[in-house]
N, C-alpha and C positions, 0 to 999 in steps of 0.2 A: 222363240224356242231355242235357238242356237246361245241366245247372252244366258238364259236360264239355263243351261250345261255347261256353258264355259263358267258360271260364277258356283255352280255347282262342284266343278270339279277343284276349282280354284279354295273351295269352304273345304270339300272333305280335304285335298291337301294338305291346307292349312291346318286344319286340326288333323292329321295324322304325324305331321312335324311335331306340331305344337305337345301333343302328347307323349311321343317319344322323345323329345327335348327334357319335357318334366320327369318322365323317367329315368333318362340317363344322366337328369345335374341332381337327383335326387340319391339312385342310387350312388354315383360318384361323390357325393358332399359324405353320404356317411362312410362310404367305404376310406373317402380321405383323411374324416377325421379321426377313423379304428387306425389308420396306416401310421396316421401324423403321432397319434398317442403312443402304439406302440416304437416306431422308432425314438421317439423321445426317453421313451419306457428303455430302449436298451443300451441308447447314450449312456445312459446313466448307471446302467450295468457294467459298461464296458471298461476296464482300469484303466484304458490309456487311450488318449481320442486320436493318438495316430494310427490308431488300427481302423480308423472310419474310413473308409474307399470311396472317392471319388464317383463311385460308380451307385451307390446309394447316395447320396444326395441329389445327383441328376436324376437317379430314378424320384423322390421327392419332389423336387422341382417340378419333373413333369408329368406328375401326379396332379400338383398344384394347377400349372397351366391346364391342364386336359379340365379339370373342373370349373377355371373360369373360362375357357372358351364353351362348355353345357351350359352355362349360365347365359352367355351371351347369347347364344342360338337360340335358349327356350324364351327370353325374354323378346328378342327379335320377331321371331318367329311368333310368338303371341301376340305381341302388338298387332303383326299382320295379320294373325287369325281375327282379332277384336276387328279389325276395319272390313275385312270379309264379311264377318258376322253383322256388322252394323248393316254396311249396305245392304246384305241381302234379308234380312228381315225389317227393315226400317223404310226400305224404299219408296214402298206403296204409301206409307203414313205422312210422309213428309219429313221425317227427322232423320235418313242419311245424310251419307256423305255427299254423294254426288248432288242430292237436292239443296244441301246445306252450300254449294258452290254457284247453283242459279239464283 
């Protein structure tokens, strides 16, 4: 009873990460590349590219990293959700993990 709560909380966990992971590299991929377009979009407006600050392109930058580190977490995080999922519905059948180890 107790490994069936611990793997239970261990699954919704995992998929509560795992879904907000996909939510947040999703909305962040497109909001990066509305952000990436228009900044490019004002480059190119702009007559003289000394007038660009330092302080927008760090902000780009760390646009860019915040989106691949969503990436990495949902991906991460997914994997561990698939090996949750596996064990706990596959156990009894014989094709988990852990049985796939004896």
């Amino acid at each position: 009873m107790e490994k069936n709560v611990i793997s239970l909380f261990l699954f919704s966990s995992m998929f509560l990460v795992h879904g907000f992971t996909t939510f947040a590299s999703v909305f962040l991929l497109y909001s990066n590349v509305f952000l990436h377009h228009l900044y490019c979009f004002a480059l190119r407006l702009l007559p003289l590219l000394d007038s660009v600050s330092d302080e927008n392109l760090s902000m780009s930058l760390l646009l860019s990293s915040t989106l691949h580190t969503f990436h990495f977490l949902h991906y991460f995080f997914g994997f561990g959700w698939d090996v949750v999922h596996a064990n706990w519905l596959d156990k009894d059948k014989g094709r988990g993990l852990k049985n796939a180890k004896n």
